[in-house]
C-alpha positions as CSV (number, residue, x, y, z in Angstrom):
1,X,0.0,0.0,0.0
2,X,2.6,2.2,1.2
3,X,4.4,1.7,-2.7
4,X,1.3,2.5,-4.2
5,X,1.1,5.8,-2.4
6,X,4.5,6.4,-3.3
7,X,3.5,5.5,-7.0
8,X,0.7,8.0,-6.8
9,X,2.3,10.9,-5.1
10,X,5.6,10.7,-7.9
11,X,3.0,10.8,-10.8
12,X,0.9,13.5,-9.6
13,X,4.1,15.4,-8.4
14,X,5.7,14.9,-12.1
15,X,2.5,16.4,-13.6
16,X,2.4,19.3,-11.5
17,X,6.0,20.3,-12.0
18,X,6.0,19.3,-16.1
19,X,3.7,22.0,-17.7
20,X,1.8,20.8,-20.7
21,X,-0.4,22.4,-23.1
22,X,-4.0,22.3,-23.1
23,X,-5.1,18.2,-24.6
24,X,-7.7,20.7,-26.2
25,X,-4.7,21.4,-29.0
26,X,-4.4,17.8,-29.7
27,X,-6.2,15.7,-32.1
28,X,-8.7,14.1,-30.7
29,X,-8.0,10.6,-32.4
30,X,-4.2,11.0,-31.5
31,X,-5.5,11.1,-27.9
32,X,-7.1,8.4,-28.2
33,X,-4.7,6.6,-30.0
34,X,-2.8,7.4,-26.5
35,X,-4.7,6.0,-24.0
36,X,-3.0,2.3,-22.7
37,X,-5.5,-0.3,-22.0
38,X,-2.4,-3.5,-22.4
39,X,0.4,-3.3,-20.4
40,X,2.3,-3.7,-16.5
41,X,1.5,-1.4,-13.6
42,X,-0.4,-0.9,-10.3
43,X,-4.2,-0.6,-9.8
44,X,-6.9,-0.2,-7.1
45,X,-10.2,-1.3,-7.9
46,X,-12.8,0.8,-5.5
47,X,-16.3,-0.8,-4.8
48,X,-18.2,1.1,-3.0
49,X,-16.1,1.3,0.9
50,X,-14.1,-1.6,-0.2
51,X,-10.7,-0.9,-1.7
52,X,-8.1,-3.6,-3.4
53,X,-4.5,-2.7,-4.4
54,X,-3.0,-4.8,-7.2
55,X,-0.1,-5.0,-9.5
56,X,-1.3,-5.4,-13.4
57,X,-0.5,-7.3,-16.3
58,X,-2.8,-6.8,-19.0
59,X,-2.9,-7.3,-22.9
60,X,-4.5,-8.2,-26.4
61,X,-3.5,-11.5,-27.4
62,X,-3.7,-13.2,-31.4
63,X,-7.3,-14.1,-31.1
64,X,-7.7,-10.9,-29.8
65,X,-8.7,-11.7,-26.0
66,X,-8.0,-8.7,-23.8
67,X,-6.6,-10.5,-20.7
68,X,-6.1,-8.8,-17.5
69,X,-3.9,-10.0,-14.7
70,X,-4.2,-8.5,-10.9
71,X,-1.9,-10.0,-8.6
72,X,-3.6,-9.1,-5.2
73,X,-1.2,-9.3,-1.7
74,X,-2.7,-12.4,0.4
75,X,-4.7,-13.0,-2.5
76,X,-2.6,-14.1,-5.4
77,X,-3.6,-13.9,-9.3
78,X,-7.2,-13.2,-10.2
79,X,-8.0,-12.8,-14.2
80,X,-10.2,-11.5,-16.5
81,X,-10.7,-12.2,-20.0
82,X,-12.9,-10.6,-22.6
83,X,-13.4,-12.6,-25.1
84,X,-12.2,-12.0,-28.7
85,X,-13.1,-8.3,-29.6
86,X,-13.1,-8.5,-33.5
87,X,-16.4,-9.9,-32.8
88,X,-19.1,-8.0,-31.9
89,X,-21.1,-10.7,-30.4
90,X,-19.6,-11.3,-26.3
91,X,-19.1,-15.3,-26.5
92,X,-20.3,-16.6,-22.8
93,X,-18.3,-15.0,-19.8
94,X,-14.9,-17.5,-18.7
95,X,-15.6,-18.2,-14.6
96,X,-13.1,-15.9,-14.2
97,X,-11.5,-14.7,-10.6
98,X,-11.4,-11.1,-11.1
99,X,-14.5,-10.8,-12.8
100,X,-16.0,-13.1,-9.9
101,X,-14.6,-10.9,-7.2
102,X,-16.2,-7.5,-9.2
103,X,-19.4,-9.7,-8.9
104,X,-20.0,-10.3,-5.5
105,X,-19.1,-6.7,-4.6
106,X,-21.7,-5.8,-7.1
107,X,-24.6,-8.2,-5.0
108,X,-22.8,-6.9,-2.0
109,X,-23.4,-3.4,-2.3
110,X,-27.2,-4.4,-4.4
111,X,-25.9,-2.7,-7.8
112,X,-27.4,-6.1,-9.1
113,X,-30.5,-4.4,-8.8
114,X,-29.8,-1.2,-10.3
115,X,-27.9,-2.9,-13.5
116,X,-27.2,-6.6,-13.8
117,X,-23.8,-8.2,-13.8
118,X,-24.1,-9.8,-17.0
119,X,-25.0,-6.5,-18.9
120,X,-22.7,-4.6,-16.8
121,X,-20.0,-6.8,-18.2
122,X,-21.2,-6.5,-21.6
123,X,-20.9,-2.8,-21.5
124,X,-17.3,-2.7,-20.4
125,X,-16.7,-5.1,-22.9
126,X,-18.4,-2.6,-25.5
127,X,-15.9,0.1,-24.1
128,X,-12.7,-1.9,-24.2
129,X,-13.4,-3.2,-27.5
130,X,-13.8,0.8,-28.8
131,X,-10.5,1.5,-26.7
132,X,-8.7,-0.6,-28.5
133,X,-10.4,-0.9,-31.6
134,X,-7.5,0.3,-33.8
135,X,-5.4,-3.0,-32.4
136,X,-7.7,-5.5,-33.5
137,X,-8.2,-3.8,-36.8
138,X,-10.9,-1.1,-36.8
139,X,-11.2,2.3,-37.6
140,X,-13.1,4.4,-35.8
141,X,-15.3,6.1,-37.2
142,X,-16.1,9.3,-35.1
143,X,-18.2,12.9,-36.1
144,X,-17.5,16.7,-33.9
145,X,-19.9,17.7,-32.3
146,X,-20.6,20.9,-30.5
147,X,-20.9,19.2,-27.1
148,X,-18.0,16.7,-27.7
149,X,-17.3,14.1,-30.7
150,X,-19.6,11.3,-31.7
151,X,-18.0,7.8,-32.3
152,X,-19.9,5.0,-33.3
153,X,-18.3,1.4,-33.9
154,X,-21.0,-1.5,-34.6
155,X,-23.7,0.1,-33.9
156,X,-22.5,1.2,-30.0
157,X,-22.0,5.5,-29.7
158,X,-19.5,6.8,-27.4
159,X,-19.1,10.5,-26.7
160,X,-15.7,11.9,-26.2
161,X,-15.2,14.2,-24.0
162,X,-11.6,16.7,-23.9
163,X,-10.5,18.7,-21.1
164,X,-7.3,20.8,-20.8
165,X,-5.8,17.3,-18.6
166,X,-7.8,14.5,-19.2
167,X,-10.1,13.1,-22.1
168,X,-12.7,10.7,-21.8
169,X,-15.0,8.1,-23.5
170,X,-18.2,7.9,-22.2
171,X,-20.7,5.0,-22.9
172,X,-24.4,6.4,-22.2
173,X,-26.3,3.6,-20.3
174,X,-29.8,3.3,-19.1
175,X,-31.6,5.4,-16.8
176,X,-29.4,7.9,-16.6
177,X,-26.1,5.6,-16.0
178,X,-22.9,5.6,-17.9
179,X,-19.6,3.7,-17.6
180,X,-16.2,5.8,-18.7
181,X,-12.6,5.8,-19.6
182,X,-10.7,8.2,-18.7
183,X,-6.9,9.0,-19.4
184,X,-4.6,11.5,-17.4
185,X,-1.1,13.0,-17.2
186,X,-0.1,12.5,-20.8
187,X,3.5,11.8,-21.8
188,X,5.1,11.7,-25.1
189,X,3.2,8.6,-25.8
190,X,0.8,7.9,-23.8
191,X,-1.2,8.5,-20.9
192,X,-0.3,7.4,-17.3
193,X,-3.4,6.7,-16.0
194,X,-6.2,5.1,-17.1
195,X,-9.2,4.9,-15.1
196,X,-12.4,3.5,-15.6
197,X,-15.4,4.4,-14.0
198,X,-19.1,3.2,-13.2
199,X,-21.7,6.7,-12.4
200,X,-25.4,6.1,-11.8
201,X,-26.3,9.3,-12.7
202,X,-25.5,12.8,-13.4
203,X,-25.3,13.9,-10.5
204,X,-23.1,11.2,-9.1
205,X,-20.9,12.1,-12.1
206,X,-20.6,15.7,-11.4
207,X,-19.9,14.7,-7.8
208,X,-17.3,12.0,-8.9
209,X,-18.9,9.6,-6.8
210,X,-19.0,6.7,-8.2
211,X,-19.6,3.3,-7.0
212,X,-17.0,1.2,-8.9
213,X,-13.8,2.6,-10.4
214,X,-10.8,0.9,-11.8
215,X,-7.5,2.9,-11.5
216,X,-4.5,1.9,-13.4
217,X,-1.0,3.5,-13.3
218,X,1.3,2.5,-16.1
């Protein structure tokens, strides 16, 4: 834990001292083109008062799985694998460790009742498959608009979202729900952190409050 603080305080110190022009100057599919989803780092998955600390190993393999690996202290290795992401179609979920862990947090804390697991998996799916869509081999295919830019990739929207430090992709849900990516403290080539978020509405999302949240600093 103590490591991950560390981690934490020397990434938001180097941002602070580094000064970087507005992402609002970049392309917006070069940003996106810079936010890591595959890779090795720390994480901390947040459900609701219940916090885990993790190293990460994550990638997109030839039949184009995105596996990610947590190794959790006293815990060991927990995995989750989405299934081949050419397709558009989610094959049936692998009894997975990690995925298992996010859902008995989820019947836990009674999300279960505000969105099922199984859809809630499908989404995040969706907004992987969009994240990395230019490593499996599709182009996005994305529209600016005055209150962000439009992408649309099989039939699924995602609005983008750029600030002067962070941009996001934002998957509109049900009822007022939406589940994010969002990428901060951009180097040369790519962001730092990625985090990816779960809001139940608005104004939860204003608030930053949100119920399940998956940080990961590469």
């Amino acid at each position: 834990m103590v490591k991950f603080l560390v981690i934490i305080f020397f990434v938001s110190s180097c941002s602070l001292l580094k000064s970087s022009p507005s992402l609002k100057l970049i392309e917006t599919d070069k940003l996106l083109d810079s936010i890591k989803l595959t890779g090795e780092g720390k994480g901390r998955l947040t459900l609701g008062q219940s916090q885990h600390v993790f190293s990460v190993d994550s990638l997109l393999n030839e039949n184009n799985d995105w596996i990610f690996a947590v190794t959790i202290p006293l815990h060991g290795e927990e995995v989750m694998i989405l299934s081949d992401l050419k397709s558009r179609q989610m094959a049936p979920l692998e009894a997975s460790s990690f995925e298992a862990r996010i859902a008995n947090e989820f019947h836990r804390l009674k999300l279960h009742k505000l969105i099922k697991t199984e859809k809630f998996m499908r989404e995040l799916r969706y907004l992987i498959r969009f994240g990395l869509s230019k490593q499996w081999g599709q182009k996005r295919q994305c529209n600016p608009q005055q209150n962000g830019t439009i992408c649309v990739l099989d039939g699924e929207e995602f609005l983008i979202l750029v600030s002067d430090t962070e941009i996001t992709i934002k998957k509109i849900l049900a009822n007022g729900q939406s589940l994010q990516i969002v990428a901060k403290n951009l180097t040369d080539s790519f962001f730092l952190k990625t985090d990816i978020l779960f809001f139940l509405n608005e104004t939860d999302e204003k608030k930053k409050s949100s119920p399940f949240s998956l940080e990961i600093f590469w």
